[in-house]
Steps between C-alpha positions, in 0.01 A plus 500: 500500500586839703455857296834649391558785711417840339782755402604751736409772311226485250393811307173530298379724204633815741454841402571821645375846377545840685332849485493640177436120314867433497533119487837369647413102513270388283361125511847337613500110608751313643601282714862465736598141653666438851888517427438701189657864389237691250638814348266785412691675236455806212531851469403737771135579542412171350290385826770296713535681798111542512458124457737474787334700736150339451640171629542558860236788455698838487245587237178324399395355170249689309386113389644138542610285770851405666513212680794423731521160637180411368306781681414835344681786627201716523335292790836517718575762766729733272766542796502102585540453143826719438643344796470151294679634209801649481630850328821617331472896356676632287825665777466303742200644737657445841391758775789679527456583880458139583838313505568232288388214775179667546419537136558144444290419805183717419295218360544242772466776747165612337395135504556472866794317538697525865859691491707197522307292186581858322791521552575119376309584214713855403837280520370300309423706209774723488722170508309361199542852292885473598492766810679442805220614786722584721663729272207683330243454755515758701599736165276746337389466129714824460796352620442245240652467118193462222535143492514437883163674553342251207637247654345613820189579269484148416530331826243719662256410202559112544522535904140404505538187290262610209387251278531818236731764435422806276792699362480850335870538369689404737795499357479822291711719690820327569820446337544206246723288666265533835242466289557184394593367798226591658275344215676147542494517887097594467463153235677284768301645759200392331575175377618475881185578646235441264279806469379636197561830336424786269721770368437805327790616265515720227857328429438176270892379582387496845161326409707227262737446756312421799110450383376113504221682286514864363142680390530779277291791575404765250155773583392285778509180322710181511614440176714249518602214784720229491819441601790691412625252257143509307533831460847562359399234297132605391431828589108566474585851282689761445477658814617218697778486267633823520463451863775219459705677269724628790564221682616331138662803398716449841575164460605557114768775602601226754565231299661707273726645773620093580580447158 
């Protein structure tokens, strides 16, 4: 009988403290499937975005392990790991004196790849985030509306073909109706190519919406996880409930609004 494969991303009793004993993450587990969106949620300060960087090792734990594919993180080349995981900021994060082709191309570039296999790749892409190359290609992200250039953000972090794709609010800085489109195009993009993901939001409509699993974060711990459907229905405490009380406090105002 073969072993099940491990989880892509597999994070153990973590911690992270910087100068002055300030402890961001403190003893977080979990664990993120192939296919699967996790959502990092809570209030800011509460140790997401620190969490986040310790996976592809933008910062180090201060204790713990991350595994990613099975391997621990610590014993891969930092650069060759980065390049196996792909990397939405908050903006977008494009170079903005690199046009949009080369942007999207930087990872298979950086991995070797000949011009013309590039190029295939970066039509590609922008075709799958809904980008005619030929029309943005040769653009520059400052020719580009907010929600072109995360588009663009989001082909360039999946030109590599990651098996993982970290997100640190991507989505914050639009408009709501590109917003959401956005959201839905990045869920069909997934279930289209497989890879697993985490997201860091400090908006719990987003995390409901589009988590497979949201974990509540409050001083560096996880204090809840499940998905968002165990939570609206069991909230671990008060804090996680207040948390949801916008979200329900929305969708109260619109079902009154339909009556």
């Amino acid at each position: 009988m073969s072993e099940a494969a491990p989880p892509v991303l597999e994070v153990r009793d973590v911690s992270k403290t910087y100068a002055g004993h300030v402890e961001a993450v403190r003893g977080v587990s979990l664990r993120v499937e192939k296919g699967q969106l996790l959502v990092l949620a809570g209030a800011s300060g509460c140790g997401k975005t620190s969490l986040l960087k310790m996976i592809n090792r933008l910062e180090e734990p201060s204790g713990g392990s991350i595994m990613f594919g099975g391997e621990a993180v610590a014993s891969q080349d930092a650069v060759a790991l980065r390049r196996r995981i792909g990397w939405v900021m908050q903006g977008d994060g494009l170079f903005p004196h690199m046009s949009v082709r080369r942007n999207v191309g930087l990872i298979p570039a950086m991995a070797g790849q000949d011009a013309a296999r590039i190029e295939l790749r970066v039509r590609e892409m922008l075709d799958m985030v809904r980008l005619d190359p030929h029309e943005f290609g040769e653009r520059m992200p400052g020719e580009l509306s907010g929600g072109q250039r995360q588009r663009v953000g989001f082909a360039r972090a999946l030109a590599g073909n990651p098996e993982l794709v970290l997100m640190d609010e991507p989505f914050s800085a639009l408009d709501p109706i590109t917003r959401d489109g956005l959201q839905q195009d990045f869920r069909d993009l997934q279930r289209e190519l497989g890879f697993a993901a985490v997201m860091v939001t400090h908006d719990m409509a987003e995390a409901l919406i589009m988590a497979d699993e949201v974990a509540v974060m409050r001083d560096g711990r996880i204090i809840q996880q499940g998905t968002p459907h165990t939570l609206m229905s069991a909230p671990a405490d008060d804090y996680v409930s207040d948390l949801l009380e916008t979200p329900r406090r929305q969708m109260r105002a619109i079902a009154e609004l339909a009556q």
